[in-house]
C-alpha positions as CSV (number, residue, x, y, z in Angstrom):
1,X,-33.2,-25.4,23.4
2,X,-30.6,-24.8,21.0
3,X,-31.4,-25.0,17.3
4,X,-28.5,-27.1,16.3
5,X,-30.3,-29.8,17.9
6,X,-33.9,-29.6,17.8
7,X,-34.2,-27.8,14.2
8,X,-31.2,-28.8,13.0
9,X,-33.4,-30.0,10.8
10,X,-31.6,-28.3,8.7
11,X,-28.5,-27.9,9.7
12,X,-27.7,-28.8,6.6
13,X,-28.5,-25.7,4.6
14,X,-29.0,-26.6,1.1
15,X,-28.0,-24.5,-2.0
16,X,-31.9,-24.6,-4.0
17,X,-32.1,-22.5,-7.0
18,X,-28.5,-21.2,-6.7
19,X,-25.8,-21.5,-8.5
20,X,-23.1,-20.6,-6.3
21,X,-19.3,-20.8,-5.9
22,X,-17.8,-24.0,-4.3
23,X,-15.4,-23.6,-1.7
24,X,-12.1,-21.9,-2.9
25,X,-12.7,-23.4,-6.2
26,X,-15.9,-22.4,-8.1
27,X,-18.0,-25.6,-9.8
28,X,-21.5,-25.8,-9.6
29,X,-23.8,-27.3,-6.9
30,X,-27.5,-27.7,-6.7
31,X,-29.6,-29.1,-3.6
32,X,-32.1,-29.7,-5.8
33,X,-33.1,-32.8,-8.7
34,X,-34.0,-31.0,-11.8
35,X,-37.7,-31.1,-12.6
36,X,-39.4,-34.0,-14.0
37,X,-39.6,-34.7,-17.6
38,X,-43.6,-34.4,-17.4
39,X,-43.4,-31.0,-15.7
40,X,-40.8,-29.1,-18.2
41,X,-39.1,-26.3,-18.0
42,X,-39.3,-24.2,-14.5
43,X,-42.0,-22.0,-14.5
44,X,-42.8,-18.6,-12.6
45,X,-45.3,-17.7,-10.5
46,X,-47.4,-18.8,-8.2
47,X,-47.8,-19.3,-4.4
48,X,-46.5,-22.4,-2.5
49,X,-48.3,-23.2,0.6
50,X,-45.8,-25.0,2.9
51,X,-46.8,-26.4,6.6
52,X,-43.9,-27.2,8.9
53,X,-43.8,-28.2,12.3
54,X,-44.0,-25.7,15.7
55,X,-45.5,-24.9,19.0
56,X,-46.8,-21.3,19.6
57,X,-45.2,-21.7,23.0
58,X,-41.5,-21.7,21.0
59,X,-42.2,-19.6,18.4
60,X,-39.0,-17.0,17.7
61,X,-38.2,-14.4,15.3
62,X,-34.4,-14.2,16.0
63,X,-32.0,-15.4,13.1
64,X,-29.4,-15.5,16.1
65,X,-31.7,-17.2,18.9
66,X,-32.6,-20.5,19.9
67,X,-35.2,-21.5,17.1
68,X,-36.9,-24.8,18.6
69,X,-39.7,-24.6,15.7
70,X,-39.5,-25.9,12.4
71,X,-41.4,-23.4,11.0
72,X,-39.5,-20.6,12.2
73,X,-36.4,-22.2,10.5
74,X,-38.2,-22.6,7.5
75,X,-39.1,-18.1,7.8
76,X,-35.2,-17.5,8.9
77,X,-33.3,-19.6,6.3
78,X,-35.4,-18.4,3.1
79,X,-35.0,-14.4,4.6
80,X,-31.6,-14.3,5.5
81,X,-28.5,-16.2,4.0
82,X,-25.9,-18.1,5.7
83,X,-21.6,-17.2,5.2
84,X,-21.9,-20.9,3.4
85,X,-24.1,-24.0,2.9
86,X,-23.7,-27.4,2.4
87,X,-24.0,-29.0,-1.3
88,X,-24.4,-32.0,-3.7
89,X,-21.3,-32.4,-4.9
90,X,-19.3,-30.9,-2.3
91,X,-20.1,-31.1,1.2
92,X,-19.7,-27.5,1.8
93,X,-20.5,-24.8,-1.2
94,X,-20.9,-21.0,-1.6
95,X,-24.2,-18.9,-0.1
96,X,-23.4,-15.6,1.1
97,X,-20.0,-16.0,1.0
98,X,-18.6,-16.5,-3.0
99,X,-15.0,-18.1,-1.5
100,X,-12.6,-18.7,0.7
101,X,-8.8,-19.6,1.5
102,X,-7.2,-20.3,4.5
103,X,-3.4,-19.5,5.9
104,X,-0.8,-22.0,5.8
105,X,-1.7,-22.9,9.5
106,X,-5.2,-23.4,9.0
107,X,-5.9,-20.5,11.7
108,X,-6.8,-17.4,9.8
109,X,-9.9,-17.3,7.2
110,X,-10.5,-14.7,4.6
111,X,-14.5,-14.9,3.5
112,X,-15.1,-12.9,0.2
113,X,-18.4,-11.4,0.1
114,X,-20.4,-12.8,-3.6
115,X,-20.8,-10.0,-6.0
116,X,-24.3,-8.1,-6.4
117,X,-25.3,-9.2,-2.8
118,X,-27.5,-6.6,-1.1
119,X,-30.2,-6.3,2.0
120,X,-33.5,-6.4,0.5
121,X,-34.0,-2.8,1.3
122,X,-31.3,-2.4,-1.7
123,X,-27.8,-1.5,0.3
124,X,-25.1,-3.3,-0.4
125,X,-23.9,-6.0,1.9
126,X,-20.7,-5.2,3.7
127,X,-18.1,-6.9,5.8
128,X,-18.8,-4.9,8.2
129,X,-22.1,-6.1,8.3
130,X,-20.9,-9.7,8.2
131,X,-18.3,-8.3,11.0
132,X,-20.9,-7.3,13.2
133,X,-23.5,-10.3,13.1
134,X,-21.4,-12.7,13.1
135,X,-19.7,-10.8,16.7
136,X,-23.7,-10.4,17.4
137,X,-24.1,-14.6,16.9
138,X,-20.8,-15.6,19.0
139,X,-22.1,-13.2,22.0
140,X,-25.1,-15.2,22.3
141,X,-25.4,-18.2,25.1
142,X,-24.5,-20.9,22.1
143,X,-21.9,-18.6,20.3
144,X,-19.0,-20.8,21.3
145,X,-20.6,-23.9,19.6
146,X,-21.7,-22.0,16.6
147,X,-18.5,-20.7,16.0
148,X,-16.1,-23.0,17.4
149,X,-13.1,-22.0,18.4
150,X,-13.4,-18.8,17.2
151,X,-13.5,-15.5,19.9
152,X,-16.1,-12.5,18.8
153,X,-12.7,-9.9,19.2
154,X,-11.3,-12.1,16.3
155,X,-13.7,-11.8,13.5
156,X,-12.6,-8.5,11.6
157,X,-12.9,-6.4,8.2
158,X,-10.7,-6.2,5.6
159,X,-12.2,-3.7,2.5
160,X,-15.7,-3.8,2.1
161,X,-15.6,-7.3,0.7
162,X,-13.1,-9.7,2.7
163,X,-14.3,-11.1,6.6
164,X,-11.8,-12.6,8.1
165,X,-11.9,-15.2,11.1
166,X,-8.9,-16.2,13.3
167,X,-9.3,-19.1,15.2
168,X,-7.7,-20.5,18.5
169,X,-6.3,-23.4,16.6
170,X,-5.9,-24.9,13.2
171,X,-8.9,-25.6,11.8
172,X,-9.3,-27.0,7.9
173,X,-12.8,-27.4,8.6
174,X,-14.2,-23.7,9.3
175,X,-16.0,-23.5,6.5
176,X,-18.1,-26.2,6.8
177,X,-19.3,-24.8,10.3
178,X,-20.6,-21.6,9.3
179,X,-23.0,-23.6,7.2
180,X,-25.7,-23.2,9.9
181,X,-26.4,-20.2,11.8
182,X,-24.1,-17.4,10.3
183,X,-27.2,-15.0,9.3
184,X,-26.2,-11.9,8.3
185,X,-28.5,-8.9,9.5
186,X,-27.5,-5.2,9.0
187,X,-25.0,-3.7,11.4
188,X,-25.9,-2.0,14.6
189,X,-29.6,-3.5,14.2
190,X,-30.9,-3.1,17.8
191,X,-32.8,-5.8,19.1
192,X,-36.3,-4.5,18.9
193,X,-36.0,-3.9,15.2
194,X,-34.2,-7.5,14.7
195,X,-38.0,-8.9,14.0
196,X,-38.7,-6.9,10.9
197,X,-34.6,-6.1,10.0
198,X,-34.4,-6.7,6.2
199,X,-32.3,-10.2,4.8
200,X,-30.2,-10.6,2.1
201,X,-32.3,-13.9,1.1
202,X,-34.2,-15.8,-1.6
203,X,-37.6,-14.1,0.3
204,X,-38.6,-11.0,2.1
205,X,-41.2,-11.6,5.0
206,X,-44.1,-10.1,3.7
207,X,-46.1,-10.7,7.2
208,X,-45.6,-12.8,10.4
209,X,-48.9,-13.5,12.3
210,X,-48.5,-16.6,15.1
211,X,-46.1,-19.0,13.8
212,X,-47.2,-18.6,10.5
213,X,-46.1,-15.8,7.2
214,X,-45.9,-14.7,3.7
215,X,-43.1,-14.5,2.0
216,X,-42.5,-12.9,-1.6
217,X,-40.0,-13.0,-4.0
218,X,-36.8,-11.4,-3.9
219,X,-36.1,-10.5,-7.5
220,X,-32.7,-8.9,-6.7
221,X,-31.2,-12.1,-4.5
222,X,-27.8,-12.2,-5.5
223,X,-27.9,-16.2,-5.3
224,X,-29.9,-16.4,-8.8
225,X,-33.0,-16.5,-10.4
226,X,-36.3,-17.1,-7.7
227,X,-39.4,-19.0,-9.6
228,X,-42.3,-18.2,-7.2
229,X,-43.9,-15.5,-6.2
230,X,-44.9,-16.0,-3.0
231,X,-44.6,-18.9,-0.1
232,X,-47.3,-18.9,2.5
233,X,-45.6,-20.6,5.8
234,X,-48.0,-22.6,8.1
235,X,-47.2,-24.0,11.5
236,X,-48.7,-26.9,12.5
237,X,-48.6,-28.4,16.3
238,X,-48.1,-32.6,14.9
239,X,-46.9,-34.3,11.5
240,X,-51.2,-35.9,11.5
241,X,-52.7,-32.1,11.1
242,X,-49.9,-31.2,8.4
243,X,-50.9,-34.3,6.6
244,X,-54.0,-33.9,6.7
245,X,-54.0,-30.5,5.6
246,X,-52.2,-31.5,2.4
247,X,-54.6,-34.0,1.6
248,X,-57.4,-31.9,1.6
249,X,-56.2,-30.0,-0.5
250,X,-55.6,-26.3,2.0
251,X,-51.8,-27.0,1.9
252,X,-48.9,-28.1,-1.0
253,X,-46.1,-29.5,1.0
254,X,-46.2,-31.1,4.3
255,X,-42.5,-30.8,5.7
256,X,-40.8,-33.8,7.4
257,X,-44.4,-35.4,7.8
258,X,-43.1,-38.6,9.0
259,X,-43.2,-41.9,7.9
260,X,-47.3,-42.5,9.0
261,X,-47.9,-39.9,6.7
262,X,-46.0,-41.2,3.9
263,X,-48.2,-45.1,4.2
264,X,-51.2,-43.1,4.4
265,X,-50.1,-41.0,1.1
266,X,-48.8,-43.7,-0.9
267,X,-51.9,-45.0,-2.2
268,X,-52.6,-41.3,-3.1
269,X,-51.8,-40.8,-6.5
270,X,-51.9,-37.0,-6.6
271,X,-49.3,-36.7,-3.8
272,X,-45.6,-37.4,-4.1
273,X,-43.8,-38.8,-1.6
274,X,-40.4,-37.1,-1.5
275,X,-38.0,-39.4,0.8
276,X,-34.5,-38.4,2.0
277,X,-32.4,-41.3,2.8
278,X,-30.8,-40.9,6.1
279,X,-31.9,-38.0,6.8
280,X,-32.5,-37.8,11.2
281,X,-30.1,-39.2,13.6
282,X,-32.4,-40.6,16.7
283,X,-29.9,-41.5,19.3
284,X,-30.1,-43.2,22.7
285,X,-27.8,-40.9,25.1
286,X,-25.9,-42.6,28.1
287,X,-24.2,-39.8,30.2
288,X,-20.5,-41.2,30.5
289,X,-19.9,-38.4,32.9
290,X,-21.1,-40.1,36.2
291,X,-23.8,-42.6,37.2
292,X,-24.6,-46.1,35.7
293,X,-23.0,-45.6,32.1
294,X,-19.8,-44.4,33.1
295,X,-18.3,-47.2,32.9
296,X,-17.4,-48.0,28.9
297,X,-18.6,-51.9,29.5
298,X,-22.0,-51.1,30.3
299,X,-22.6,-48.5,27.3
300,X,-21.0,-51.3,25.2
301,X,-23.5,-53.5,26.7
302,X,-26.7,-51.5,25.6
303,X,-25.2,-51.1,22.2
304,X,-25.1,-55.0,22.0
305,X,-28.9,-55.2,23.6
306,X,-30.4,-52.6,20.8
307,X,-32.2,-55.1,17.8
308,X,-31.3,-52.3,14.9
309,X,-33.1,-54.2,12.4
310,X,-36.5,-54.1,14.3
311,X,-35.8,-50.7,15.1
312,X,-36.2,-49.6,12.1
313,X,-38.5,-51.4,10.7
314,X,-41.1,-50.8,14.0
315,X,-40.5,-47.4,14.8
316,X,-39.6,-46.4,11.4
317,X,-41.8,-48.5,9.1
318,X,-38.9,-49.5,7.0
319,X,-38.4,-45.6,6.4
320,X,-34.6,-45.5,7.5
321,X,-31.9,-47.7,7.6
322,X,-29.5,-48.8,10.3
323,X,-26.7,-47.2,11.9
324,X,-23.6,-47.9,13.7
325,X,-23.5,-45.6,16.7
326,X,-21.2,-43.2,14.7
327,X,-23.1,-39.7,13.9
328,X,-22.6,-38.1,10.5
329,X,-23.3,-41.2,8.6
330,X,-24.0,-38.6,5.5
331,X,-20.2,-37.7,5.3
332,X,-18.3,-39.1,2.0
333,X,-15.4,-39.7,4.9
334,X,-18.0,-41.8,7.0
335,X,-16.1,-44.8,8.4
336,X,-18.3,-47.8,6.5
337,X,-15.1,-49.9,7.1
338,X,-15.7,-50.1,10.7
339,X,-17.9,-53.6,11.3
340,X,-21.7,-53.0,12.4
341,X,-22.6,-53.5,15.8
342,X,-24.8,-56.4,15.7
343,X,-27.1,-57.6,18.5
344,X,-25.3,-59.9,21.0
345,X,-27.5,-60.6,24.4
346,X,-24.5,-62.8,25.7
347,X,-21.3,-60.5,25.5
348,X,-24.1,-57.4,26.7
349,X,-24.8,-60.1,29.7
350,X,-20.9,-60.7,30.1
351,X,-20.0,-57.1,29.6
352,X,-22.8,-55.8,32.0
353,X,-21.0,-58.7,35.1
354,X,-17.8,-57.3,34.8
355,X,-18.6,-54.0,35.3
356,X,-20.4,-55.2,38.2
357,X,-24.0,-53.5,36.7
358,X,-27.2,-53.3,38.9
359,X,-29.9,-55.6,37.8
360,X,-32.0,-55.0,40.3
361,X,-32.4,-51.2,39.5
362,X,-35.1,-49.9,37.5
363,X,-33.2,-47.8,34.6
364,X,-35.4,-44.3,33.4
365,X,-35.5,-43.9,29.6
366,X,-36.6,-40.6,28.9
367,X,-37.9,-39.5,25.8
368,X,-40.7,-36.7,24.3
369,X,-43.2,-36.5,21.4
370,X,-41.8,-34.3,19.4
371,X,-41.3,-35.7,16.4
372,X,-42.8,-39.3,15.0
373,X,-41.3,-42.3,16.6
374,X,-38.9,-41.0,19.2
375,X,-40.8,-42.3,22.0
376,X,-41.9,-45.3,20.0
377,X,-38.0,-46.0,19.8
378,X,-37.6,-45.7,23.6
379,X,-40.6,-48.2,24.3
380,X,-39.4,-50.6,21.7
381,X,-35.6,-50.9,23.4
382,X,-36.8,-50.9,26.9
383,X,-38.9,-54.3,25.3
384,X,-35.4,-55.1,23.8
385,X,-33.6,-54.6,27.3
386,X,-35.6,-56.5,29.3
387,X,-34.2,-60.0,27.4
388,X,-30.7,-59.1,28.4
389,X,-32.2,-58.6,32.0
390,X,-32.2,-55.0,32.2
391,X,-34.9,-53.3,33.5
392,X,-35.7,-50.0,31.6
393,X,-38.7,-47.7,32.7
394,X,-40.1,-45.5,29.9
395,X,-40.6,-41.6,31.2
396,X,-42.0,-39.1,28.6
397,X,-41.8,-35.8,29.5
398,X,-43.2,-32.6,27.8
399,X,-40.9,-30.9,25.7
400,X,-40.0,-27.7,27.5
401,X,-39.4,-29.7,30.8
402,X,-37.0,-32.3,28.9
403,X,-35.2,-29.4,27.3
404,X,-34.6,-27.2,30.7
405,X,-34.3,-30.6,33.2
406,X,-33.2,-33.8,31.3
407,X,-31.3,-32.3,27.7
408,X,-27.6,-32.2,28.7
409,X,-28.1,-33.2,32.1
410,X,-29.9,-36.9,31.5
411,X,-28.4,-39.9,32.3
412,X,-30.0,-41.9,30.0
413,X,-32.4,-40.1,27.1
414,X,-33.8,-39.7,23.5
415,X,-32.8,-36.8,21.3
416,X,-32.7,-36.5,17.8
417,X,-30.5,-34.7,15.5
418,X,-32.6,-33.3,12.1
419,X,-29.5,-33.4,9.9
420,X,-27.5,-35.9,8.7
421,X,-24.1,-33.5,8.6
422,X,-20.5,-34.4,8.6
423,X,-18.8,-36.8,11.1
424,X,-16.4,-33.5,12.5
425,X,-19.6,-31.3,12.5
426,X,-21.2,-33.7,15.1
427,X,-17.7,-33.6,16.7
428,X,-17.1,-30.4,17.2
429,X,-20.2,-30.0,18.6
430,X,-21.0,-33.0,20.8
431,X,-18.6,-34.6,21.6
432,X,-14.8,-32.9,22.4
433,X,-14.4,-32.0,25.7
434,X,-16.9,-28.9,26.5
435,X,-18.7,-28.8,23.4
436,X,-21.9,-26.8,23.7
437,X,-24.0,-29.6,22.9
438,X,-22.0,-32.4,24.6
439,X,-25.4,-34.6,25.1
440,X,-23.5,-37.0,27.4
441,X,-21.0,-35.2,28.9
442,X,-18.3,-37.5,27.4
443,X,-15.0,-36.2,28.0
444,X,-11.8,-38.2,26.2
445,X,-8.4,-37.1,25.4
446,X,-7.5,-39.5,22.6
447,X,-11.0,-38.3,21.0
448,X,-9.9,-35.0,21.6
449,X,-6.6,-34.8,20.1
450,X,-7.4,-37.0,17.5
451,X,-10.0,-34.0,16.5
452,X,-7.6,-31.3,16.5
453,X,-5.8,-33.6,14.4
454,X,-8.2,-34.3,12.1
455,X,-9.4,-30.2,12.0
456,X,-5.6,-29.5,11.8
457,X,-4.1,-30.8,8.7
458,X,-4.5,-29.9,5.4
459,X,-3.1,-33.0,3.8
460,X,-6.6,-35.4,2.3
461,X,-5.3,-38.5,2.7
462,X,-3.3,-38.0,6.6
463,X,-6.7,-36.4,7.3
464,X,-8.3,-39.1,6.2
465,X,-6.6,-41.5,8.5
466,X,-7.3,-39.5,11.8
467,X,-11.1,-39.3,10.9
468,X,-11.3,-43.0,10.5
469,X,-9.3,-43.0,13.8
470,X,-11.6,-40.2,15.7
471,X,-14.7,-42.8,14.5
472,X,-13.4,-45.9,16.1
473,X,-13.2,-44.3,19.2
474,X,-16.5,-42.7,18.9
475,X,-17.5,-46.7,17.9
476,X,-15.9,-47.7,20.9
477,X,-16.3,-45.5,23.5
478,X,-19.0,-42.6,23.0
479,X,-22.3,-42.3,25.1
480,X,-24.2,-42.6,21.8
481,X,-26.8,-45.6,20.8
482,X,-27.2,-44.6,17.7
483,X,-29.3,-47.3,16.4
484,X,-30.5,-45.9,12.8
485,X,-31.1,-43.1,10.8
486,X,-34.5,-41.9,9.6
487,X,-35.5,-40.8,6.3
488,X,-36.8,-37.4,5.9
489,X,-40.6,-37.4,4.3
490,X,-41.6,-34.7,2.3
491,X,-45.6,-34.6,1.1
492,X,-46.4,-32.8,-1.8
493,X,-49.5,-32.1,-4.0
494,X,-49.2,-33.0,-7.8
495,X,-48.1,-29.5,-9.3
496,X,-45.1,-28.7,-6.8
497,X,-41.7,-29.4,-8.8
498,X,-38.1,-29.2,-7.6
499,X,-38.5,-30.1,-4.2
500,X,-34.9,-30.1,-2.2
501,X,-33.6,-33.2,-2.1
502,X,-30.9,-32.4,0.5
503,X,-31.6,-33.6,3.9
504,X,-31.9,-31.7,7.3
505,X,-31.5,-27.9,6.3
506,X,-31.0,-28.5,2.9
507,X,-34.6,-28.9,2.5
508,X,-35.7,-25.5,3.7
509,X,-34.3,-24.0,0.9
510,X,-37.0,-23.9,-1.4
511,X,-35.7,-21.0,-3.9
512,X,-35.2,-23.7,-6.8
513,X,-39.4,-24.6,-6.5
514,X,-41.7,-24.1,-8.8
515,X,-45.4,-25.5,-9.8
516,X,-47.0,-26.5,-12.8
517,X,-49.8,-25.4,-14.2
């Protein structure tokens, strides 16, 4: 399983404590709410004890692989930094990288290196080192949707300071896809050393025993001053044991515990509840490829059958808010113009007889456990379905058989994005013809050239226009049911301050946290 999908619970990739550069033109950008007036200034010190979400079964230590744990996200992104990340302000800010500018035609990068940044073993960070993992990152099975458009051969040096990218096509949006997995290791790291290879992060792994670590602070992080001394990492196997850990009192932060948690907690008055608005995408995938949902009536049909507004409030305890089967609902260029879909049994019915739709079929919806109400929201639309006459089985499979026999191969599935990122970030990687990640093998040419259009000019306001164009036709046409967005739930005891309040990866960056006395 890829780690764009399943952990992209980040892939947002916040900017904590830093203060970094925005992209080429400075300004500052913080993922994180300054600390409350009852806790005062930041304070240093102290060890926060964090429990995130894993199986043993999945655990990984490569900043390159396929992380399916949360918890080894959590390790990775606080030990090693990222080219960029995104921000408050702006959607894509500084983190490794301190700038950078683009040719007239969009197609060649130049990445400057920030100033003072060095592996925690003390050398300096070079481009060559930047050179070599980023070749290391596009060689791997996902490189080509990590780095889109972009060839291994074509990432080179310039001095010690400048990486420079040359992509197959303009692209105004580069930037803002190195936000995720551009880790930067040493060069010519072998493999077998990769596990214990020094970062250039906020962190240095201190030990790694099972899924779970210590980390301590790096006082030398380029990225700005680090308030704790120490984070102790602890995975947990469901959002009720990581709960219930932090109310008795063994951990500080529950991460992404879920909206049961947050009910149970909110009568608690020594735990915060730290929400994220929007912060995971749970769609409904119809494979527009072949089979039963090819045809663009019937996947308009089961968009007209969904009930959003008891969606949300059923599966997601009023915890979210409805969406409009358009990912990237986060953007600042998110279409809100477009009208929401609204629940029509009668045009589904209509739509579902022209296309000439079996009724008689029994339809499998399948879905896992992995994270709270994803199979809830399966069982709650095949309820939904059945008034429209459709008859939807429910299937829940075990998460490494979905991943190896339904996950890009599914006609008709659950998945989940942890990240609420930008509209051409989802694009890029879902939904243009052979993308990585292309969850329903949808394959259009107007939503493809609209893309390159969108990725290709440099102009705001005709950019503009094509991205409101390439989200009507994902509105129209895509194989996503994306009924609503979930809000990200964050349980913490009473002394943690400066929680992230960035969604998805943004809230893995914990360098800004501190705790009261």
């Amino acid at each position: 399983m890829n780690w764009t999908r399943r952990q992209a619970l980040g892939a947002g990739g916040g900017i904590g404590a830093a203060v970094l550069l925005a992209a080429c033109g400075g300004g500052k950008d913080a993922s994180s709410s300054p600390a409350d007036s009852a806790g005062g200034a930041p304070r240093k010190g102290g060890t926060l004890r964090i429990g995130a979400l894993g199986r043993s079964s999945a655990t990984t230590r490569d900043p390159h692989g396929n992380q399916g744990n949360e918890s080894d996200y959590l390790i990775i992104a606080l030990v090693y930094d990222t080219l960029t990340a995104p921000g408050l302000k702006d959607n894509t800010v500084g983190r490794l990288a301190s700038g950078w500018k683009a040719s007239d035609d969009l197609k060649t990068w130049r990445f400057t290196i920030a100033k003072g940044a060095t592996f925690h073993d003390g050398s300096p960070v070079t481009a060559d080192d930047v050179v070599w993992s980023l070749r290391r990152l596009r060689n791997t099975p996902a490189g080509a949707a990590r780095l889109p458009g972009i060839k291994a051969e074509n990432i080179t040096a310039d001095g010690k300071d400048t990486v420079v990218l040359v992509s197959d096509y303009a692209n105004a949006e580069l930037p803002l896809l190195t936000r995720l997995s551009t880790f930067v290791l040493k060069k010519d790291t072998a493999d077998k050393d990769i596990v214990k290879a020094p970062g250039t992060g906020p962190f240095k792994l201190d030990w790694f025993r099972g899924g779970n670590a210590r980390l301590l602070r790096n006082d030398k992080w380029h990225g700005g001053q680090v308030h704790l001394d120490a984070i102790e990492v602890t995975m947990f196997e469901s959002p009720q044991a990581m709960a219930n850990a932090l109310l008795g009192g063994q951990i500080d932060v529950a991460s992404n515990a879920g909206a049961v948690a947050a009910r149970t907690a909110a009568s608690r008055k020594d735990i915060q509840v730290v929400r994220r608005p929007n912060d995971m995408a749970m769609p409904i995938v119809m494979r527009t490829a072949d089979g039963p949902f090819a045809d663009v009536r019937v996947r308009e049909a089961m968009k007209l059958v969904v009930d959003r507004e008891a969606m949300v409030k059923q599966v997601l305890s009023g915890y979210g808010t409805v969406a409009n089967d358009i990912l990237g609902t986060g953007d600042p260029a998110y279409a809100k113009d477009i009208p929401q879909r609204k629940r029509d049994l009668a045009k589904a019915k209509k739509l579902l007889e022209e296309a000439n739709f079996d009724f008689s079929k029994t339809y499998e919806l399948i879905t896992t456990e992995d994270i709270p109400g994803l199979a809830e929201s399966a069982t709650l639309f095949a309820h939904q379905a059945r008034e429209a006459g459709i008859k939807v089985e429910v299937v829940k499979q075990e998460s490494g058989a979905f991943y190896d026999k339904t996950w890009l191969k599914g006609e008709f599935y659950t998945t989940y994005w942890g990240t609420n990122d930008s509209v051409v970030f989802f694009a890029s990687k879902t939904m243009v013809t052979g993308a990585g990640q292309n969850e329903a093998g949808w394959s259009e040419k107007d939503f493809d050239d609209t893309y390159r259009k969108v990725i290709g000019t440099a102009d705001k306001k005709e950019r503009a226009t094509s991205l409101r164009e390439l989200q009507q036709i994902e509105y129209d046409k895509s194989g996503y049911l994306l009924w609503g967005m979930a809000d990200g739930i964050d349980l913490a005891g009473p002394k943690v301050r400066n929680l992230p309040k960035l969604p998805g990866y943004g809230r893995v960056q914990l360098e800004n946290v501190w705790l009261a006395r």
